[in-house]
C-alpha positions as CSV (number, residue, x, y, z in Angstrom):
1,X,68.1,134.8,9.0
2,X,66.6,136.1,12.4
3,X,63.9,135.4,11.6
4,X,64.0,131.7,10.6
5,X,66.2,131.3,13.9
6,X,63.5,132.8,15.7
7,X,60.7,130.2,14.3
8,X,62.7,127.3,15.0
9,X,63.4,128.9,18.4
10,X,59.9,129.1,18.8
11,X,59.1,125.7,17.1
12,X,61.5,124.3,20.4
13,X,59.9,125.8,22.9
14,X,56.8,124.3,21.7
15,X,58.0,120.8,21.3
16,X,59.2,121.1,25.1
17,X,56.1,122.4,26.7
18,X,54.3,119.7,24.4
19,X,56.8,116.7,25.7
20,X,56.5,117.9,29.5
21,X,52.7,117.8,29.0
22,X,52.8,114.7,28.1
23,X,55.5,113.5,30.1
24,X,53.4,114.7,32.9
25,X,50.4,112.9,31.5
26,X,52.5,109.6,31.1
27,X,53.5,109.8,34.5
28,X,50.2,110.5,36.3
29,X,48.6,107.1,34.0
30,X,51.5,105.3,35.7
31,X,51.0,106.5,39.3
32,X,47.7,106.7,40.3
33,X,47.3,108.4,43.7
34,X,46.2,105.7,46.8
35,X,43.4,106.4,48.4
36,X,44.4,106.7,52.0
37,X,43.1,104.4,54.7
38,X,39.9,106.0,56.5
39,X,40.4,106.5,60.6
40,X,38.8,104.4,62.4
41,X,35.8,106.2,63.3
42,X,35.5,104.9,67.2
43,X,38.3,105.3,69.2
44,X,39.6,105.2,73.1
45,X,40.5,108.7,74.0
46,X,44.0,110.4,74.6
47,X,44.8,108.7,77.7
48,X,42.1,106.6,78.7
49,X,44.2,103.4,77.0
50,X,46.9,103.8,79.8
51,X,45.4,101.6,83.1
52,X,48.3,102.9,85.4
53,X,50.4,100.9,87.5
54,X,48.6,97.9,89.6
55,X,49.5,94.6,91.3
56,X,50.3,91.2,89.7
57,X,46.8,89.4,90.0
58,X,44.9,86.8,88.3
59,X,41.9,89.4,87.6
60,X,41.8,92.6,86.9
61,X,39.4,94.6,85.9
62,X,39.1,97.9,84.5
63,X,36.3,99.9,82.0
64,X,37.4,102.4,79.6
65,X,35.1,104.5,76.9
66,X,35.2,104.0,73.5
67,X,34.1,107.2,71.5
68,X,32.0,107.4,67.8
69,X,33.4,110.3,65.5
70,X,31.6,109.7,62.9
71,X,28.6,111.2,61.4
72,X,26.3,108.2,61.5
73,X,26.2,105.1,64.0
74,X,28.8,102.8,63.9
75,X,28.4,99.0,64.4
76,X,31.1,97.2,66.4
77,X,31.6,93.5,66.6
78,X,33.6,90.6,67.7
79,X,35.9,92.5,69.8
80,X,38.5,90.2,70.8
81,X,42.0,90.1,72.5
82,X,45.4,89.3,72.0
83,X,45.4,86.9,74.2
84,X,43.3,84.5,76.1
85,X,44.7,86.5,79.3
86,X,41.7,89.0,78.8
87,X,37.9,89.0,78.4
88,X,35.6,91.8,77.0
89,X,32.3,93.1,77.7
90,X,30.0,93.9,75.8
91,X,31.9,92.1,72.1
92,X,29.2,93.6,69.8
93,X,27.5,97.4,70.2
94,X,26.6,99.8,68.2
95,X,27.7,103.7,68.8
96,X,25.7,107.0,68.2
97,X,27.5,109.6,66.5
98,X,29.2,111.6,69.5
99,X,28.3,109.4,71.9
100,X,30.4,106.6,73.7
101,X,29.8,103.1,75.2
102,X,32.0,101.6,77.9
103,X,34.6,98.6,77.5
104,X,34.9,96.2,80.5
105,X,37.7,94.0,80.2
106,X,39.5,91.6,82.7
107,X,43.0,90.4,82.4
108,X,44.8,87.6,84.2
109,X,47.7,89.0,84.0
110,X,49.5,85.3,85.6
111,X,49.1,83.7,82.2
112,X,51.5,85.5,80.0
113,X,55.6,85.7,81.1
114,X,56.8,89.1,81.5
115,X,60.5,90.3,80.8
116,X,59.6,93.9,82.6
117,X,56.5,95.6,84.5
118,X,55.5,97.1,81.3
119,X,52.5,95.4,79.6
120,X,50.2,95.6,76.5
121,X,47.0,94.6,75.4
122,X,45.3,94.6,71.5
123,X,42.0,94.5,71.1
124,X,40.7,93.7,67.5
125,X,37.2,94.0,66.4
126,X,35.1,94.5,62.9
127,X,33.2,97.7,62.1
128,X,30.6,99.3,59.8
129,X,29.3,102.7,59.6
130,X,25.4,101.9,57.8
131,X,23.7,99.0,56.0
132,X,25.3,99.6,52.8
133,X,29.0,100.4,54.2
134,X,31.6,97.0,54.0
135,X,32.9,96.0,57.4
136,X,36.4,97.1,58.4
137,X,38.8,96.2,60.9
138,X,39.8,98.4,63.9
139,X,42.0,97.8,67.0
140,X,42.7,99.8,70.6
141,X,45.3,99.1,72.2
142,X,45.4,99.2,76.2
143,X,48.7,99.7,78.1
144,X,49.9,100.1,81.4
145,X,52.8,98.5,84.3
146,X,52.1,95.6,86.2
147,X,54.2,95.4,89.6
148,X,54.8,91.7,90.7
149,X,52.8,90.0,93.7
150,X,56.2,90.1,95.1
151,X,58.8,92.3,95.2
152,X,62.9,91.6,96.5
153,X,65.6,94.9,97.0
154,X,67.8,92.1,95.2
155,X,68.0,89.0,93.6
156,X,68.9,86.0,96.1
157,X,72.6,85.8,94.6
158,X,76.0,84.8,96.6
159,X,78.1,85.8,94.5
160,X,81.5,84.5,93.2
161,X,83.0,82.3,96.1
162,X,86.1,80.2,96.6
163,X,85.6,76.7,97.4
164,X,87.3,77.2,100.8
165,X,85.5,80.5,102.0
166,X,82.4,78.1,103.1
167,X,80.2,77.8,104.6
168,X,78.5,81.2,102.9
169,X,77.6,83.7,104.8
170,X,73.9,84.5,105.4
171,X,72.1,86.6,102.6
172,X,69.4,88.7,103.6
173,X,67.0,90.9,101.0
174,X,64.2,93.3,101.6
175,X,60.5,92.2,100.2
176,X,57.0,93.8,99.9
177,X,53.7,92.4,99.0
178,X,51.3,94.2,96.6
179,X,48.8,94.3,99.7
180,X,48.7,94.2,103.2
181,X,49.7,90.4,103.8
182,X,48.6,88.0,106.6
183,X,51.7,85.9,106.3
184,X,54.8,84.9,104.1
185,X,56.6,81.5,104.6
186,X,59.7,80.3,103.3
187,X,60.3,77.0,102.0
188,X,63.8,76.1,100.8
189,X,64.0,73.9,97.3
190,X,66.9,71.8,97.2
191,X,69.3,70.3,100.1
192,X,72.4,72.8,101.9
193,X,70.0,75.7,102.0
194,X,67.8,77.4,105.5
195,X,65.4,80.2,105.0
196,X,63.5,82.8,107.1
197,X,61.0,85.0,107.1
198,X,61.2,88.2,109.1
199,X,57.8,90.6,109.1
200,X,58.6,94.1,108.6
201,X,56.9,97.3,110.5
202,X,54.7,97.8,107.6
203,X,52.0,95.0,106.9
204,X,53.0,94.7,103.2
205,X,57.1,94.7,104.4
206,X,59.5,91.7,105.1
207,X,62.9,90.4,105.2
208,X,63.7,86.7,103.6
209,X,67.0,85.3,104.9
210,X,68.5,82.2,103.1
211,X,71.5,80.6,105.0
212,X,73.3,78.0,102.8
213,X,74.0,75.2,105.4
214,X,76.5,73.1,103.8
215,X,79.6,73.2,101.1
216,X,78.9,73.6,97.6
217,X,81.3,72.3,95.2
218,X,83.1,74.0,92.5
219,X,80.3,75.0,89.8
220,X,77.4,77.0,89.5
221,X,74.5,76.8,92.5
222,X,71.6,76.7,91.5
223,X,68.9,76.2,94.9
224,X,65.6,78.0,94.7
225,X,63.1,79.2,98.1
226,X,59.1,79.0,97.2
227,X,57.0,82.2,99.0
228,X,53.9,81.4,100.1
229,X,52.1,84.6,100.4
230,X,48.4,84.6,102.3
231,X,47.2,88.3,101.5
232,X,44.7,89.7,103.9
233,X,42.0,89.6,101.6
234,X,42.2,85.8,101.5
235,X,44.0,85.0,98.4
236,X,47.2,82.9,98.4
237,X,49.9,82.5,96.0
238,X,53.3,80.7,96.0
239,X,56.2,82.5,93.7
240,X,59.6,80.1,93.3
241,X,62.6,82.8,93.8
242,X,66.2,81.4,92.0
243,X,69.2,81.5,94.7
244,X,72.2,81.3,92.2
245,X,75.6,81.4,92.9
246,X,79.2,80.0,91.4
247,X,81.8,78.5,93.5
248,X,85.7,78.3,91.8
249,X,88.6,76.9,92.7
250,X,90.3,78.5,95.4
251,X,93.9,79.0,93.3
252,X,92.5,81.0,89.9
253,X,94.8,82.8,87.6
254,X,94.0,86.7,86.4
255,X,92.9,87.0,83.7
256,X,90.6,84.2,83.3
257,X,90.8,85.2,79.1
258,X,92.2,87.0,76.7
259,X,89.9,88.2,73.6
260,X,92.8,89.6,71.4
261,X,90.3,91.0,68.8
262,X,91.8,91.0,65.1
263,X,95.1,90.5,64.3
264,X,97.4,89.7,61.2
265,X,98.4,86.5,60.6
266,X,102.1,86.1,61.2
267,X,101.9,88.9,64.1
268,X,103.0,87.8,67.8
269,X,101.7,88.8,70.9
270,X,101.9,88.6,74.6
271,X,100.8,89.0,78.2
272,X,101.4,88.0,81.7
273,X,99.1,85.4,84.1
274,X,99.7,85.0,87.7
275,X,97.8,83.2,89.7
276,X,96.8,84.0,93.3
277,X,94.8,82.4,96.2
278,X,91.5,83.9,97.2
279,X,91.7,82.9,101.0
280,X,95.3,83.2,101.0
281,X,95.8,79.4,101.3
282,X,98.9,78.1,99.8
283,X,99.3,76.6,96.5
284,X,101.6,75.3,93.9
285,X,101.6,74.7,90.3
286,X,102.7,71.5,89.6
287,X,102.0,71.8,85.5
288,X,101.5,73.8,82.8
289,X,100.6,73.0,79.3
290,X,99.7,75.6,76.0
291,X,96.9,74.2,73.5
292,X,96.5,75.5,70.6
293,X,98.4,76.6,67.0
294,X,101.2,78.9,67.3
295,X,100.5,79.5,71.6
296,X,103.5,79.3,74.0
297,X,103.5,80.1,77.8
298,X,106.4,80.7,79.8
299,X,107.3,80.9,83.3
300,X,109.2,84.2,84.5
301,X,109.8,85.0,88.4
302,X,106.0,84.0,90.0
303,X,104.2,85.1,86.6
304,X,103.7,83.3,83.0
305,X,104.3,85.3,80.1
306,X,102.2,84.0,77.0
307,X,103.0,84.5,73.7
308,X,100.5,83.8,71.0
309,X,101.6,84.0,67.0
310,X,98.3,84.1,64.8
311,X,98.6,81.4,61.9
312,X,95.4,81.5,60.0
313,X,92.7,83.4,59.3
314,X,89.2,83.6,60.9
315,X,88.2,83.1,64.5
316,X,91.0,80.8,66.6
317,X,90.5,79.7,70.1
318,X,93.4,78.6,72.4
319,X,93.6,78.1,76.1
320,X,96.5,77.6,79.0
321,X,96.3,74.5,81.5
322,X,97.3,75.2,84.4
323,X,97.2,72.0,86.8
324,X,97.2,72.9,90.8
325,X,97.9,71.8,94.1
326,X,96.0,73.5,96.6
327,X,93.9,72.5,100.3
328,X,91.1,72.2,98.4
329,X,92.5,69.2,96.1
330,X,94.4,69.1,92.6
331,X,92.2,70.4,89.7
332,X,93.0,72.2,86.4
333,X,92.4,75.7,86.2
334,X,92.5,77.4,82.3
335,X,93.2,80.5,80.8
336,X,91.3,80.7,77.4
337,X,93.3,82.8,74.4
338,X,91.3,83.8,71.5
339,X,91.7,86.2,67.9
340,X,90.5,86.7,64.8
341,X,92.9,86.4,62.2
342,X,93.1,88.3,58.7
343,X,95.4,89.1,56.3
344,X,96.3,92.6,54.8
């Protein structure tokens, strides 16, 4: 009896080392290994794609060296870039193994809108390693920070003004040029606006002044000033800086909104507005309405109580009208209420 439990003991084992074997085998057909991608065998050295911070201009130039790793020469050709920015010199070469060949490119780097100082650049290009070997396709990619022609400590922005604290006050920002400058002028764009140009001690250094020279109404302002930069080298360019603004009603209420997030429907909520003068100028409040499902407001000793009860479901939008009497006229002035309903 041992012995027949030992064969068929034995028989098992065998059957599993046979059924991994071929398991193993079934697998493998199924998944063939991928052949990895060769390197591209010429390459920019470790840090010789980086071209530093420079100037805003409308040519720059700079050379780098590309470098052949491979055993045998390497053809390049049609090296192109990203853009139509940049040009490259030479576009077709061919590299001895170890040795390199220099890159010229030139970039206008005007063409292209930029969100930040930092820029990049692709350059694509097709490749073979011998007679016999099937082109390839390669890139390098170039990098590097690109100050403006201009520079302001600020943006030209007067800020968030009542419509009775006009005239604005004078705004004044430092600027710089990306080289020594023979002059900067100031041109204002749009009527109610005076600017200046102060030089600084530095010949790259000066202060723009703009001076808003009339009342705004109640909105956003939106003027602009156009530099006109002569460098000393000869070259002259004109950049259009945005003065923005917003003027308001004199009379506002606190909190402008009220985001109440979620909330169940058939829960209530509540909170206070008051409403204040930013000069101090007298006001009244001649009406006040709610708009809106299940939205109430309530006056209570020089504040308004709210009280919002959520009826449905999904994103609801309310608002409170508040109409007022003020030195600066009669206007409506608005309080927006908003949640999300859901239900448990």
């Amino acid at each position: 009896m041992r012995v027949r439990a030992a064969v068929i003991g034995a028989v098992l084992v065998a059957l599993v080392a046979v059924g991994a074997l071929f398991g193993f085998q079934f697998r493998t057909a199924r998944e063939p290994a991928v052949a990895a991608k060769p390197a591209d065998p010429v390459v920019v050295p470790d840090g010789r794609g980086w071209f530093g911070e420079v100037w805003l201009t409308n040519d720059f130039a700079w050379s780098f060296p590309v470098v052949n790793r491979a055993e045998r020469p390497v053809s390049v050709r049609n090296v192109t870039g990203s853009c139509n920015c940049l040009s490259v010199t030479p576009r077709d070469f061919t590299v001895e193994p170890g040795e390199s060949q220099t890159v010229e490119v030139r970039i206008d780097f005007t063409v292209k809108p930029r969100k930040d100082e930092n820029a990049a650049f692709a350059l694509d290009y097709e490749y073979s390693a011998g007679p016999e070997s099937a082109p390839r396709e390669g890139r390098w990619v170039l990098s590097g920070k690109v100050r403006p022609l201009l520079a302001l400590s600020a943006p030209l922005h007067l800020g968030r003004r009542s419509v009775l604290a006009q005239p604005l006050p004078p705004l004044s920002v430092e600027g710089r040029t990306a080289t020594a400058h023979a002059s900067v002028t100031a041109t204002p764009v749009g009527p109610g606006l005076r600017a200046e140009v102060v030089y600084g001690d530095a010949d790259d250094r000066f202060r723009l002044t703009v001076t808003p020279s009339e009342a705004y109404p109640v909105g956003r302002v939106e003027r602009a000033v156009l530099l006109k930069v002569e460098l000393a080298s000869g070259e002259v360019r004109t950049e259009r800086i945005p003065v923005t603004g917003l003027i308001v009603p004199d009379a506002e209420p606190s909190p402008l909104g009220y985001p109440a997030g979620g909330r169940l429907v058939g829960e209530t909520f509540e909170f206070d507005v008051t409403l204040s003068s930013a000069t101090g100028t007298p006001f009244s409040v001649v009406g006040v309405r709610a708009v809106g499902d299940g939205l109430a407001v309530t006056p209570a000793d020089g504040r308004y109580i709210v009280r919002q009860t959520c009826t449905a479901e999904g994103v609801q939008a309310g608002r409170i009208d508040f109409e007022v009497e003020a030195a600066d006229g009669r206007y409506m002035t608005t309080v927006a209420v908003d949640y999300t309903g859901f239900r448990p």
